[in-house]
TIVEX-721355 format. One record per residue (C-alpha): y, x, z; residue in one letter. Coordinates in nm, 2 decimals. Last residue first. Layout:
// TIVEX-721355
> py|px|pz|type
> Y|X|Z|A
...
END
This chain:
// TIVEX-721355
> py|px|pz|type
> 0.99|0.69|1.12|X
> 0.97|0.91|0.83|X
> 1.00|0.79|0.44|X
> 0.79|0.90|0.20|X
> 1.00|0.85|-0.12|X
> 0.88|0.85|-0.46|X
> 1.15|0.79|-0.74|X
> 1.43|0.98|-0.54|X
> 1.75|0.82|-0.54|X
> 1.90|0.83|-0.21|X
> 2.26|0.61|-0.11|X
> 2.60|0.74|-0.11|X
> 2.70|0.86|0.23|X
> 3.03|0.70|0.34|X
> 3.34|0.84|0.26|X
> 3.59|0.49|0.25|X
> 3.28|0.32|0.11|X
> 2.91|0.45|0.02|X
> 2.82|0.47|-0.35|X
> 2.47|0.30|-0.47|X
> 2.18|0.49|-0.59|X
> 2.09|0.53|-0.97|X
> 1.77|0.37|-1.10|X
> 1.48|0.58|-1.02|X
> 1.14|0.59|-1.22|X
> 0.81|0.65|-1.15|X
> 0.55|0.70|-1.46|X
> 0.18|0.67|-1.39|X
> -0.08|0.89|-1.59|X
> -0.32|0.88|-1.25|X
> -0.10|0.83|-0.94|X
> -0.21|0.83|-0.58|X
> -0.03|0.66|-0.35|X
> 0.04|0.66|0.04|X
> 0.08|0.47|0.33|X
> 0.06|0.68|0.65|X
> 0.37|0.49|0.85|X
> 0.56|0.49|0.50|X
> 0.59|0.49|0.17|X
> 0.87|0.41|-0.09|X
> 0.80|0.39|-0.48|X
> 1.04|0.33|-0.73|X
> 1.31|0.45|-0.50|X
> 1.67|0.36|-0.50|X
> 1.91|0.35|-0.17|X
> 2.20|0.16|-0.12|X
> 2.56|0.30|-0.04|X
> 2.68|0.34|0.30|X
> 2.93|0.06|0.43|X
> 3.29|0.19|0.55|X
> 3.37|0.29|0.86|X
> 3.63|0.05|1.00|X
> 4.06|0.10|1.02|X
> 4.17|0.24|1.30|X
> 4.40|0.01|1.50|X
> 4.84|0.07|1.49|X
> 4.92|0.22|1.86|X
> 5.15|-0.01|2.07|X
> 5.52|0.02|1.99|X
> 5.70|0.19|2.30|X
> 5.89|0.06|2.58|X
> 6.30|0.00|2.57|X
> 6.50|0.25|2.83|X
> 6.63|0.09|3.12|X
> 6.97|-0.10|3.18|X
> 7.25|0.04|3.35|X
> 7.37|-0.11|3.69|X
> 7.58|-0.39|3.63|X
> 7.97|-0.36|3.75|X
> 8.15|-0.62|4.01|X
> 8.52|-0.59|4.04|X
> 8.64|-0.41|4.30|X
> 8.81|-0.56|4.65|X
> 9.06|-0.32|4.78|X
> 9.37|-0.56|4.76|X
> 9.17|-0.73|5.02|X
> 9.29|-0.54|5.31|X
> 9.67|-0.45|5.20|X
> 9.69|-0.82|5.15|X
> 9.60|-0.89|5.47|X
> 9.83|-0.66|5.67|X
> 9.77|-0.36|5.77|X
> 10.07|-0.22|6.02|X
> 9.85|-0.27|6.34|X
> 9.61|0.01|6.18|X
> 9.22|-0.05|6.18|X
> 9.09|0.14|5.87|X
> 9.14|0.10|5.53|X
> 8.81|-0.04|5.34|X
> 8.53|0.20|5.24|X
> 8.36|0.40|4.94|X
> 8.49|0.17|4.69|X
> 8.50|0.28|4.28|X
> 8.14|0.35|4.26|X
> 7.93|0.09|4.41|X
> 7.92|-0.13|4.09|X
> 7.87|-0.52|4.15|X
> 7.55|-0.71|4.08|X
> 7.31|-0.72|3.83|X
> 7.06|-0.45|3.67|X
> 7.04|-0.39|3.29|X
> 6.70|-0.50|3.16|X
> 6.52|-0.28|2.89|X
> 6.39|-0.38|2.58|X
> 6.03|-0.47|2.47|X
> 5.78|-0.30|2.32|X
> 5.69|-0.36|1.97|X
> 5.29|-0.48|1.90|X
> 5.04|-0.28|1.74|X
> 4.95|-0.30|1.34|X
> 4.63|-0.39|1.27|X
> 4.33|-0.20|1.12|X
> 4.22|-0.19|0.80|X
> 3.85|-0.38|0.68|X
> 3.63|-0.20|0.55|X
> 3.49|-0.15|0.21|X
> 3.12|-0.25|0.14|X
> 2.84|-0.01|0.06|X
> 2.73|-0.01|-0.31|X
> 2.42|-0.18|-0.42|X
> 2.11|0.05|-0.53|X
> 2.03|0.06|-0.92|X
> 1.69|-0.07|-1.05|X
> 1.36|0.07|-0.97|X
> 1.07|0.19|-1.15|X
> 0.69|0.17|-1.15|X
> 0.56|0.21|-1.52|X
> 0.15|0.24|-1.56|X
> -0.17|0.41|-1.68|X
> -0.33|0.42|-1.34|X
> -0.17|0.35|-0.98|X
> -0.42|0.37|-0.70|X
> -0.21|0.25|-0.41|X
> -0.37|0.32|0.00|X
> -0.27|0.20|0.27|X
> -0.46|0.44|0.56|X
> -0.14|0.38|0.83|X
> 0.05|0.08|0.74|X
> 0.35|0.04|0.50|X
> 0.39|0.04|0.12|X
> 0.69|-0.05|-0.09|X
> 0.66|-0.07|-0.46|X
> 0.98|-0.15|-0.70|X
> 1.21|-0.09|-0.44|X
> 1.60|-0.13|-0.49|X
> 1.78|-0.07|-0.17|X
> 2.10|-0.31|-0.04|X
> 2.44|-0.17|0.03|X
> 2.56|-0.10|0.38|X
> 2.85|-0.32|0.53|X
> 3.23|-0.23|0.53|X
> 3.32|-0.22|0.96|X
> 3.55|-0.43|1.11|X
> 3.90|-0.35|1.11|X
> 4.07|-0.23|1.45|X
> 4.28|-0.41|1.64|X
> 4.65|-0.32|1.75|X
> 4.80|-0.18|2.06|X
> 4.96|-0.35|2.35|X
> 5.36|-0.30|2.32|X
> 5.48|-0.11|2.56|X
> 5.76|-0.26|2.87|X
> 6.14|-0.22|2.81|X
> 6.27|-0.07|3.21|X
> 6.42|-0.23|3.41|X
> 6.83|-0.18|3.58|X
> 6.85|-0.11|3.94|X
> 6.88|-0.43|4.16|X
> 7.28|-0.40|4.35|X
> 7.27|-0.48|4.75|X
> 7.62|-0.57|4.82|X
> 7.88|-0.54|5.14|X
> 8.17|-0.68|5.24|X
> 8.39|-0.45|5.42|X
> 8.58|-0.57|5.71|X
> 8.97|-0.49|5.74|X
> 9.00|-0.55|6.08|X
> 9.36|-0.66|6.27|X
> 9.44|-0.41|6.58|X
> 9.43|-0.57|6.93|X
> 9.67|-0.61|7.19|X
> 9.70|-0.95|7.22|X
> 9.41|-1.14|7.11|X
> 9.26|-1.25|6.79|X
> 9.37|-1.00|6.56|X
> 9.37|-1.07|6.21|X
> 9.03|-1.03|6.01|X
> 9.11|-0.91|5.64|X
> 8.79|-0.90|5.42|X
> 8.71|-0.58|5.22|X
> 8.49|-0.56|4.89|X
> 8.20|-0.47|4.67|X
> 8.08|-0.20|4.95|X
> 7.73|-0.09|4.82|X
> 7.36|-0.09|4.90|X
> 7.19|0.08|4.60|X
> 6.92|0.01|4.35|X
> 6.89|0.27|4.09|X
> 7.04|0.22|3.66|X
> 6.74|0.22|3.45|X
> 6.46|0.37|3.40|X
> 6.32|0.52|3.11|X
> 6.07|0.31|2.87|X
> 5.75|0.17|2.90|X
> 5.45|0.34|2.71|X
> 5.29|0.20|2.39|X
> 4.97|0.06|2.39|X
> 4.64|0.22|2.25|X
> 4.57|0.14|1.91|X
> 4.17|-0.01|1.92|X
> 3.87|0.18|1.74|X
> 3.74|0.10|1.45|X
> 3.45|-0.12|1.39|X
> 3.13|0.10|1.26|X
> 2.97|0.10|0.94|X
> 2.64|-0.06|0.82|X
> 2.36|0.17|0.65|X
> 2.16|-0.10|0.51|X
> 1.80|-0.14|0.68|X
> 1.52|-0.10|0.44|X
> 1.16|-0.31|0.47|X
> 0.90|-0.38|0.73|X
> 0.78|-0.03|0.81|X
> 1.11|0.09|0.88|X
> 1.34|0.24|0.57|X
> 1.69|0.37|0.66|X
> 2.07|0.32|0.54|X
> 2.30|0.54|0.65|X
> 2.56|0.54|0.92|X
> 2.93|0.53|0.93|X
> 3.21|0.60|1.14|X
> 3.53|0.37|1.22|X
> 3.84|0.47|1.26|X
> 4.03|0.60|1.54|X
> 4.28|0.43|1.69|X
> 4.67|0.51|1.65|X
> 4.82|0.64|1.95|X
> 5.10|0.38|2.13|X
> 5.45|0.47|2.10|X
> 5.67|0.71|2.32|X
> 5.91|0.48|2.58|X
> 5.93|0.73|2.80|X
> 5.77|0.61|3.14|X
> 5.87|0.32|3.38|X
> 5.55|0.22|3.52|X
> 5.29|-0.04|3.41|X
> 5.35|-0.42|3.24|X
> 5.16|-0.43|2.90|X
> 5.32|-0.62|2.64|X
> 5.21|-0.91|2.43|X
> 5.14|-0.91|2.05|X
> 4.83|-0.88|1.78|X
> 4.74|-0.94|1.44|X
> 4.38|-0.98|1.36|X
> 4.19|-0.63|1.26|X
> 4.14|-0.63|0.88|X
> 3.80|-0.76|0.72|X
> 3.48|-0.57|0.66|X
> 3.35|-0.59|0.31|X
> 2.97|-0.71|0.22|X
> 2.73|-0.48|0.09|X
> 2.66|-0.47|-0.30|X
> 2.31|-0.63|-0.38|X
> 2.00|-0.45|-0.52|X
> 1.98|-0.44|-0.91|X
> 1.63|-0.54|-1.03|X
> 1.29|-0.39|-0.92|X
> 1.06|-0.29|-1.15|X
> 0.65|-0.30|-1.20|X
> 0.47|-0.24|-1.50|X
> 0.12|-0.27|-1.48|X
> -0.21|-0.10|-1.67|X
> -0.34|-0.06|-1.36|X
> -0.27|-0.05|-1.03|X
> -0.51|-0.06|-0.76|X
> -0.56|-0.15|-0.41|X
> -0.69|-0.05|-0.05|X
> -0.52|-0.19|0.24|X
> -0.58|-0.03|0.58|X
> -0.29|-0.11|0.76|X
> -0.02|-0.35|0.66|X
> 0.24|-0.44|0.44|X
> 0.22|-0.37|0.07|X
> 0.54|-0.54|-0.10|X
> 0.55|-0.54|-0.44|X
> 0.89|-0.62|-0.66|X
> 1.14|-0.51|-0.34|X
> 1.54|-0.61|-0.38|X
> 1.74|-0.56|-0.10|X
> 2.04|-0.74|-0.05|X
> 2.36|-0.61|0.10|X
> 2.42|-0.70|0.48|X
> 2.66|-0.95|0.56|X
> 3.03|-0.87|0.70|X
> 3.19|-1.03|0.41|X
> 2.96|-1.20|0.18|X
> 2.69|-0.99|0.01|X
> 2.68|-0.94|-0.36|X
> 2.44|-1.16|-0.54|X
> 2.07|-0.96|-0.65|X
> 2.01|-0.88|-1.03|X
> 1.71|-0.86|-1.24|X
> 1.49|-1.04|-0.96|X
> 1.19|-0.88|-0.86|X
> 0.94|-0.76|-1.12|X
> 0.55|-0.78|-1.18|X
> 0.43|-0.69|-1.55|X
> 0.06|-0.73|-1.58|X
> -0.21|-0.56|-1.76|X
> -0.45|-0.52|-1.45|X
> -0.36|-0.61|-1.10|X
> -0.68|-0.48|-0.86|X
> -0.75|-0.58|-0.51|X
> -1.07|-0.40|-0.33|X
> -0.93|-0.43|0.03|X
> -0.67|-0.66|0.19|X
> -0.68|-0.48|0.55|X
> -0.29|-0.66|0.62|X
> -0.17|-0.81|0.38|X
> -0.04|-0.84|-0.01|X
> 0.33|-0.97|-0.12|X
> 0.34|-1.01|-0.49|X
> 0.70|-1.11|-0.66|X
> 0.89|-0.99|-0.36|X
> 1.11|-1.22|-0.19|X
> 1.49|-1.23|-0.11|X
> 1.61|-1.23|-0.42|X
> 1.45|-1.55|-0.51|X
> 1.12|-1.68|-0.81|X
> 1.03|-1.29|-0.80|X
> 0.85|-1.28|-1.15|X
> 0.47|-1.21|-1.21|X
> 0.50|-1.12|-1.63|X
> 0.21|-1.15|-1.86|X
> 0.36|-1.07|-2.27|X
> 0.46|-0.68|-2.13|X
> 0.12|-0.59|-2.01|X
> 0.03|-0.70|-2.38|X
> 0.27|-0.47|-2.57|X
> 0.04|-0.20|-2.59|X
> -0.18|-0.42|-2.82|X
> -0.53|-0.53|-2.69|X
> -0.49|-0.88|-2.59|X
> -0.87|-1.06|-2.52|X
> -0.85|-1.42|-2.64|X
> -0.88|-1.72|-2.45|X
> -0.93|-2.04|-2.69|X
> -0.81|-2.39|-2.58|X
> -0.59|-2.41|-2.88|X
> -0.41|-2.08|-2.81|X
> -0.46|-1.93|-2.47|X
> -0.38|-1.53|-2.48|X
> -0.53|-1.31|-2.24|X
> -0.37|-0.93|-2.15|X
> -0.31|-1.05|-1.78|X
> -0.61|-1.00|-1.48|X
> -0.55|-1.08|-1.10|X
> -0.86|-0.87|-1.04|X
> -1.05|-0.95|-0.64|X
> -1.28|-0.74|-0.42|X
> -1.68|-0.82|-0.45|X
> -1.71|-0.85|-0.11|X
> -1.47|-1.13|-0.10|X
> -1.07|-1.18|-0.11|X
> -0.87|-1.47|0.03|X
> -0.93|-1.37|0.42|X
> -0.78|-1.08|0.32|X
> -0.41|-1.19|0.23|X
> -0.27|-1.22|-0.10|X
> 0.08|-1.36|-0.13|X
> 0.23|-1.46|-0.49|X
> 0.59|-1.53|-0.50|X
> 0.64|-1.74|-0.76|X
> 0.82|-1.72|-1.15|X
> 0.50|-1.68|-1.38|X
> 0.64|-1.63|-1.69|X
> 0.38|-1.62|-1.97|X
> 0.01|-1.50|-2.16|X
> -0.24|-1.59|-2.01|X
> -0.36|-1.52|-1.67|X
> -0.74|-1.47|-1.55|X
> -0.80|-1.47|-1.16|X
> -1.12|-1.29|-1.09|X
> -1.35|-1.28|-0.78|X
> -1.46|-1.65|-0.79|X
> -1.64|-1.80|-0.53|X
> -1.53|-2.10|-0.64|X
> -1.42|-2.30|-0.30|X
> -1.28|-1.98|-0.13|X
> -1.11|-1.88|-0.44|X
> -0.92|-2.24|-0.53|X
> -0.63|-2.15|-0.30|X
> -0.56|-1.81|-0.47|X
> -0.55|-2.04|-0.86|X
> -0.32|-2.28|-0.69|X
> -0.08|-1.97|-0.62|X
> -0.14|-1.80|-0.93|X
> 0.05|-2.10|-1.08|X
> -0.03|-2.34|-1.34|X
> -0.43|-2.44|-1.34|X
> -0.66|-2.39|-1.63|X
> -0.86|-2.68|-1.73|X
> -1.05|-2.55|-2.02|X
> -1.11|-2.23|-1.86|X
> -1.20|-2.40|-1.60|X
> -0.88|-2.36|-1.29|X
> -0.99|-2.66|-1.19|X
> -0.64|-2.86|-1.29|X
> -0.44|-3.02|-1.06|X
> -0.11|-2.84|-1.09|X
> -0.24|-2.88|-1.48|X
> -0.20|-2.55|-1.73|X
> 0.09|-2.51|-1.94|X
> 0.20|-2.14|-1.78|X
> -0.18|-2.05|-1.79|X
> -0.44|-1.97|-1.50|X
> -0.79|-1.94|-1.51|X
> -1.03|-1.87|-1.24|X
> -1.28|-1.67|-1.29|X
> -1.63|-1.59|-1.18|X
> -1.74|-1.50|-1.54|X
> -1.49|-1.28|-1.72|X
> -1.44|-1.49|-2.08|X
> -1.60|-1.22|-2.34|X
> -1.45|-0.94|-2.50|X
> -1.40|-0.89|-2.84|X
> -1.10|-0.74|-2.82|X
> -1.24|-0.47|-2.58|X
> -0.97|-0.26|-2.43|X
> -1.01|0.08|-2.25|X
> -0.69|0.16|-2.00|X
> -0.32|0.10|-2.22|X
> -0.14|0.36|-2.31|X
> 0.18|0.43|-2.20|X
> 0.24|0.51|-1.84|X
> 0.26|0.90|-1.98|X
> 0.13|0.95|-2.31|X
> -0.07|1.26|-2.20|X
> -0.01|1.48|-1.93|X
> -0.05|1.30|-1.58|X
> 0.21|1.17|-1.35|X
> 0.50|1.25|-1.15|X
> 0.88|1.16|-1.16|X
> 0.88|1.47|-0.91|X
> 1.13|1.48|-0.64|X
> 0.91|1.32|-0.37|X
> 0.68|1.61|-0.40|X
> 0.35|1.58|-0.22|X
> 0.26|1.20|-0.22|X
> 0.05|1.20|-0.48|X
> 0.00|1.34|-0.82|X
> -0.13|1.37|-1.14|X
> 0.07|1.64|-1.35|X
> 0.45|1.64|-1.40|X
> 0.69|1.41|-1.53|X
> 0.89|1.71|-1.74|X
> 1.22|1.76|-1.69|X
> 1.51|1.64|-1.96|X
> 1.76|1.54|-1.78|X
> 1.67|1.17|-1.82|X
> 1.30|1.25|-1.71|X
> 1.01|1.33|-1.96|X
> 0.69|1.15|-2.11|X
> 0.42|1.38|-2.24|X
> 0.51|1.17|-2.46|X
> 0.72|1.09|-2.76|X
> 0.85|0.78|-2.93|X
> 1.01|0.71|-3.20|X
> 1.11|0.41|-3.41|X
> 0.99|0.33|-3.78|X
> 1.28|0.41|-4.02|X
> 1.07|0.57|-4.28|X
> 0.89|0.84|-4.07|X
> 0.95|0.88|-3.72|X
> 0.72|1.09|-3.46|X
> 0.48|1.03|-3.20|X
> 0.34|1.31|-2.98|X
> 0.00|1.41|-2.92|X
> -0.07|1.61|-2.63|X
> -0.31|1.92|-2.65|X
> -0.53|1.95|-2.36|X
> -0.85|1.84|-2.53|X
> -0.84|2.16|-2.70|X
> -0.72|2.23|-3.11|X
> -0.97|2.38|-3.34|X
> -0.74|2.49|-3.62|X
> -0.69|2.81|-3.44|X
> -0.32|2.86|-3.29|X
> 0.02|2.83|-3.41|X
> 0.21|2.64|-3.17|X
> 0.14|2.30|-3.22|X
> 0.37|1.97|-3.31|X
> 0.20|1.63|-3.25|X
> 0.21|1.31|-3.50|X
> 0.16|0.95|-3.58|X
> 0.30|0.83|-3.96|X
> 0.47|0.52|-4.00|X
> 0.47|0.35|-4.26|X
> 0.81|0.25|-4.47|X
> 0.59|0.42|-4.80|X
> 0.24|0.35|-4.82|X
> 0.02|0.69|-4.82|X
> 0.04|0.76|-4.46|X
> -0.15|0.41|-4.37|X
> -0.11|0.43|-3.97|X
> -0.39|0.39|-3.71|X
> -0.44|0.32|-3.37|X
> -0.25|-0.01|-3.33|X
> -0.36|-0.20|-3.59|X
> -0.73|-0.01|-3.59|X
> -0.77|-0.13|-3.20|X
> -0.71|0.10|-2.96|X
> -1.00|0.35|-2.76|X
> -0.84|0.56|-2.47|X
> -1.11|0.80|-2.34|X
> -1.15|0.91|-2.67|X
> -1.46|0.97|-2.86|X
> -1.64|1.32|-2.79|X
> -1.63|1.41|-3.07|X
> -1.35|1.46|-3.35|X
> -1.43|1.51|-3.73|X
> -1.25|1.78|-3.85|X
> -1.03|1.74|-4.14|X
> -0.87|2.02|-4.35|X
> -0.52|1.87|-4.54|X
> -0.34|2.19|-4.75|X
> -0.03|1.98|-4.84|X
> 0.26|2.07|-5.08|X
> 0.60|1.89|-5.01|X
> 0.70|1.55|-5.12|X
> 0.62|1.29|-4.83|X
> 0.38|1.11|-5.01|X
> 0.01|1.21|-4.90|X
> -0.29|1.21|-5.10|X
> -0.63|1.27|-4.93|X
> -0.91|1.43|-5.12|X
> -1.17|1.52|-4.84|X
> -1.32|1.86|-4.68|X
> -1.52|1.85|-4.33|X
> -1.49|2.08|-4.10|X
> -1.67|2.06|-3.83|X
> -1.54|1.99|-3.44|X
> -1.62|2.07|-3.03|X
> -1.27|2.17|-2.93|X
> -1.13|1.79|-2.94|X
> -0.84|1.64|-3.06|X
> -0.79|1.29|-3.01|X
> -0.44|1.23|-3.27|X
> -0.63|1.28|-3.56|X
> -0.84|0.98|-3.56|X
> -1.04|0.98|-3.84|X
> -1.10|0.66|-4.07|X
> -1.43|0.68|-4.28|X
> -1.43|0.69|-4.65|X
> -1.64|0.51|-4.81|X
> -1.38|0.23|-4.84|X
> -1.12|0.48|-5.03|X
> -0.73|0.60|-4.90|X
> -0.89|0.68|-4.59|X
> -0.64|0.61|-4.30|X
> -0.49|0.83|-4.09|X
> -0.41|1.03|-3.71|X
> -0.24|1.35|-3.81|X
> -0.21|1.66|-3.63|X
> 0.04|1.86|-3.72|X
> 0.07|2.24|-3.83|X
> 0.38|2.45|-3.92|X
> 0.47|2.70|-4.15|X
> 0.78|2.87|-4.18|X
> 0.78|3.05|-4.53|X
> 0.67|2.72|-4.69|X
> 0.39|2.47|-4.73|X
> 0.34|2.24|-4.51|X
> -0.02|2.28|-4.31|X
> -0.19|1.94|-4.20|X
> -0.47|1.97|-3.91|X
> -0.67|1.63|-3.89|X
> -0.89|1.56|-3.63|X
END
């Protein structure tokens, strides 16, 4: 270790990870501290124009996280270099093991820093499992980082199969003769007895499933950080190399590796495994589209993580409800008063949830129909009624002429019937969930070491559809016939009527009034709108769980719920509850 005082009133210590300016000088990497050091006193120049005091202590025990010299060190002396850093508090030069190194910029060269820390600015936590869903959680140290111990000198795994972008569909999976997919490399296992699948370096856009009757005693590694140049494999070192190996989701609707029930012993090393970047919005009235990278589905599964970056892409937006259809007709009932229809209720909404196959979108509900609109006030009443008289002369001696009546039965007047009410909108749909790891089955078990799990943003619930207006009542009938009111009865018997007397008393005919019109049916309620999509870089459930050693999880943001539905959750670890 190097400690490196600049001079000044404010002093401050870093430790220094270099390179010996002379051949006989060894190179000392700084950046391991340990408590168990000597001091050891060498010339060093270094150009960055302040006084230096330089004391170096020779570090032991060796790092848990070897790197090749390209990586590891930086030449401090050569200007545009990039020196590798970590502030201290002022304590004894012997720093502990505890001590995290932190990577700062010199000359332009970009910056990084770790212990690794959340968007707000919280720290990732210490190793962890399933105990705090809020944390981001992993060790201290150079957080998902860091590649596991790398050999670049070492030799083709025996018992493997090999597996390169321009390998044959036929090939044998030699490492002369690799074949093109992981697929054909999973088929050949039972035949080689091979327990590892080596990839170079590439796109490998299938959905890989491992199931246990493809794995041995001795556990299977789907292993990246190879390159294949001229026939040659060689071992991949750099950081960089998890990122040059990539298991891609070949449609949204799959995950890139699916692994089975009691699969035991499987290990992904220096890989990167994502869904698709982006899923399609739903149509209307579908579901949004989840988007999982690994799928774990099953009991008693037992598999590690290392060295891997896995994301999920954007999940889909949910799909919009559409407006209730237009209505008309009447609804015969009672004469009433005509009032209009109540307006239906809208829809309510529900949030998404996880079951131990995937996520259900939190769909809203159709609203409610209007109600129909009341009839109106009666009309005119029904009567019996003298519309006239009839002269009848005598027809014998000594009897008076008649002057009849003639008489009428007059309809009352109807009442306007309601209008039936409208329909309600269908319901927005929920958005989907992005997943990057999604484990299920009761003693599942995820050892993640040294790597990124993170998920995209959740899709947005759909809008609903409106609901339809209800239809007019109609308007009341007046009543026919002639009006009772101006004749209560003809003249009486007298010898002195004569005919015209009689019938000068008929009355022209009057119509009974007409009833009131019914009332507009009730406009529908418009849907409950779709609930926004969840966003989890890890989700368990049903007793799965995961265990995290200097892993990094990451939450995209959730989607937004429609019409004041629940936005979706964004916690990075989520143990969901059945």
């Amino acid at each position: 270790m190097i400690s490196l005082i600049l001079g000044g009133a404010s002093s401050r210590r870093l430790r220094l990870r270099l390179v010996s300016p002379a051949a006989a000088q060894p190179h000392v990497d700084a950046s391991r501290s340990h408590p168990h050091t000597s001091v050891v006193r060498r010339p060093y120049t270094v150009l960055l124009g302040i006084p230096l005091t330089i004391s170096c202590f020779d570090p032991e025990p060796a790092s848990p996280f070897p790197q090749d010299d390209s990586a590891a060190s930086s030449t401090v002396a050569a200007e545009g270099t990039s020196t590798e850093a970590s502030t201290s508090s002022d304590e004894p030069d012997g720093l502990s093991s505890s001590d995290v190194a932190m990577t700062s910029s010199i000359s332009g060269v970009s910056e990084a820093s770790s212990p690794s820390t959340s968007d707000d600015g919280s720290s990732l936590g210490s190793s962890s499992t399933n105990g705090d869903a809020s944390q981001e959680g992993s060790s201290t140290g150079s957080v998902g980082s860091r590649p596991p111990v790398c050999d670049v000198d070492e030799a083709i795994p025996e018992n493997s199969l090999f597996v390169a972008v321009d390998g044959r569909a036929e090939g044998t999976g030699s490492p002369e003769d690799p074949v093109v997919t992981i697929g054909a490399a999973l088929e050949l296992l039972e035949s080689s007895n091979a327990n590892t699948i080596v990839l170079a370096e590439g796109i490998y856009a299938e959905a890989v499933s491992i199931s246990n009757d493809l794995i041995g005693e001795d556990g299977l590694q789907i292993r990246g950080g190879w390159t294949r140049a001229d026939g040659a494999w060689l071992r991949n070192c750099s950081e960089e190399a998890r990122d040059r190996t990539l298991i891609v989701a070949p449609t949204a609707t799959q995950a890139a590796v699916t692994i089975g029930e009691v699969v035991q012993g499987l290990v992904l090393d220096t890989l990167t495994v994502r869904s698709v970047d982006d899923a399609p919005d739903a149509a209307p009235g579908s579901d949004g589209t989840s988007l999982v990278a690994i799928a774990v589905i099953g009991a008693g599964i037992d598999m590690s993580l290392v060295n891997v970056v896995v994301s999920s892409g954007n999940a889909g937006d949910g799909g919009a409800g559409s407006d209730g259809p237009p209505v008309s007709g009447n609804i015969n009932g009672s004469c009433s008063e005509g009032r209009s229809g109540a307006a239906g209720e809208p829809g309510e909404s529900t949030a998404g949830v996880f079951g131990t196959t995937g996520y259900r979108p939190g769909n809203g509900e159709r609203g409610s129909d209007g109600q129909a609109g009341q009839p109106g006030t009666s009309g005119g009443a029904a009567a019996t009624c003298i519309v006239g008289c009839t002269y009848a002369p005598p027809v014998d001696q000594g009897f008076q002429p008649d002057c009849d009546p003639t008489i009428a039965n007059l309809p009352a007047g109807t009442c306007g019937q309601g209008g039936v009410g409208g329909r309600g909108g269908t319901p927005g749909i929920g958005g989907g969930a992005s997943v990057a790891v999604f484990a299920s089955g009761t003693t599942t078990v995820i050892h993640a070491q040294d790597s990124v799990i993170q998920s995209g943003d959740g899709g947005n619930g759909g809008e609903p559809g409106a609901g339809s207006l209800g239809a007019l009542g109609t308007t009341g009938a007046a009543g026919t016939g002639a009006s009772c009111t101006a004749l209560s009865a003809c003249p009486p018997e007298d010898n002195r009527l004569t005919e015209t007397q009689c019938e000068s008393h008929a009355t022209a005919p009057r119509n009974a009034a007409a009833g009131g019109t019914g009332g507009a049916g009730g406009t529908g309620g418009r849907g409950g709108g779709g609930s926004g999509g969840d966003t989890h870089a890890v989700v368990t459930i049903d007793g799965a769980r995961i265990e995290q050693t200097r892993t990094n999880l990451r939450a995209g943001e959730p989607g937004q719920g429609a019409e004041g539905a629940a936005d979706g959750d964004g916690r990075p670890l989520l143990d969901a509850q059945l």
